[in-house]
C-alpha positions in Angstrom: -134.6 -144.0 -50.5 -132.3 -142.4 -53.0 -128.7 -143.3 -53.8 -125.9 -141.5 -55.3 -124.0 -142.6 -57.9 -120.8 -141.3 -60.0 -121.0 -141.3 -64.1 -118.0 -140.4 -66.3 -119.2 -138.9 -69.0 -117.1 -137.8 -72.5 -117.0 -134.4 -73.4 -119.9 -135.1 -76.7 -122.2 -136.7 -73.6 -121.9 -134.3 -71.1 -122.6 -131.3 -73.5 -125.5 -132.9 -74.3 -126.9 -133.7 -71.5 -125.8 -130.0 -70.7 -128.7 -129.0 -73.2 -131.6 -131.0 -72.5 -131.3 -130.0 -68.6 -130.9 -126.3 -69.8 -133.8 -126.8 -72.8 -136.1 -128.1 -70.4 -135.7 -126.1 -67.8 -134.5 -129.3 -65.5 -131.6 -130.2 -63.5 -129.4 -133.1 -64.8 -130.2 -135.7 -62.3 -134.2 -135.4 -63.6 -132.2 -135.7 -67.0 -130.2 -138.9 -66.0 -133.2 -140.4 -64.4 -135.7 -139.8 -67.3 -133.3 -141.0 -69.7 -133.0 -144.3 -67.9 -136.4 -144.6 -67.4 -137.3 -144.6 -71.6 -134.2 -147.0 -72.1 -135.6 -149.2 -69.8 -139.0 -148.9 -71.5 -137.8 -149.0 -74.8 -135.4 -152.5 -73.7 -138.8 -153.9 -72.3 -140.9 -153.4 -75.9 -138.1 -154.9 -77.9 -138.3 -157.5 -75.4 -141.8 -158.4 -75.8 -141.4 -157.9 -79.6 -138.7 -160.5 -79.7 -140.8 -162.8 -78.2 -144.0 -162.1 -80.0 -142.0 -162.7 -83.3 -140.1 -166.1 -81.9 -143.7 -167.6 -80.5 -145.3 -166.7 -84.2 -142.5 -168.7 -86.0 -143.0 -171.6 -83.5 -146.4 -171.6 -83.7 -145.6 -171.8 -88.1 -143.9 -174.4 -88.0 
């Protein structure tokens, strides 16, 4: 199932999105959607980091 959504972007944003789509030979949407995917990566590693780090200083105390 897909759904559509609408993004206002600034003119800095846009251009570069713009780019990679154009750079990598891809349409913006593959753009939008692989971009979202990393951030969601990248937001789950600094997650477990966190906690890594808060369980070691309990576990020093």
């Amino acid at each position: 199932m897909t759904n559509t959504i609408h993004v206002w972007l600034d003119d800095k944003t846009y251009r570069l999105l713009k780019r990679l789509a154009r750079k990598r030979g891809e349409n913006r949407n593959i753009i939008l959607r692989e971009s979202l995917r990393r951030l969601a990566e990248l937001d789950r590693i600094k997650t477990r980091r966190s906690k890594k780090i808060a369980s070691g200083l309990r576990s020093s105390q």
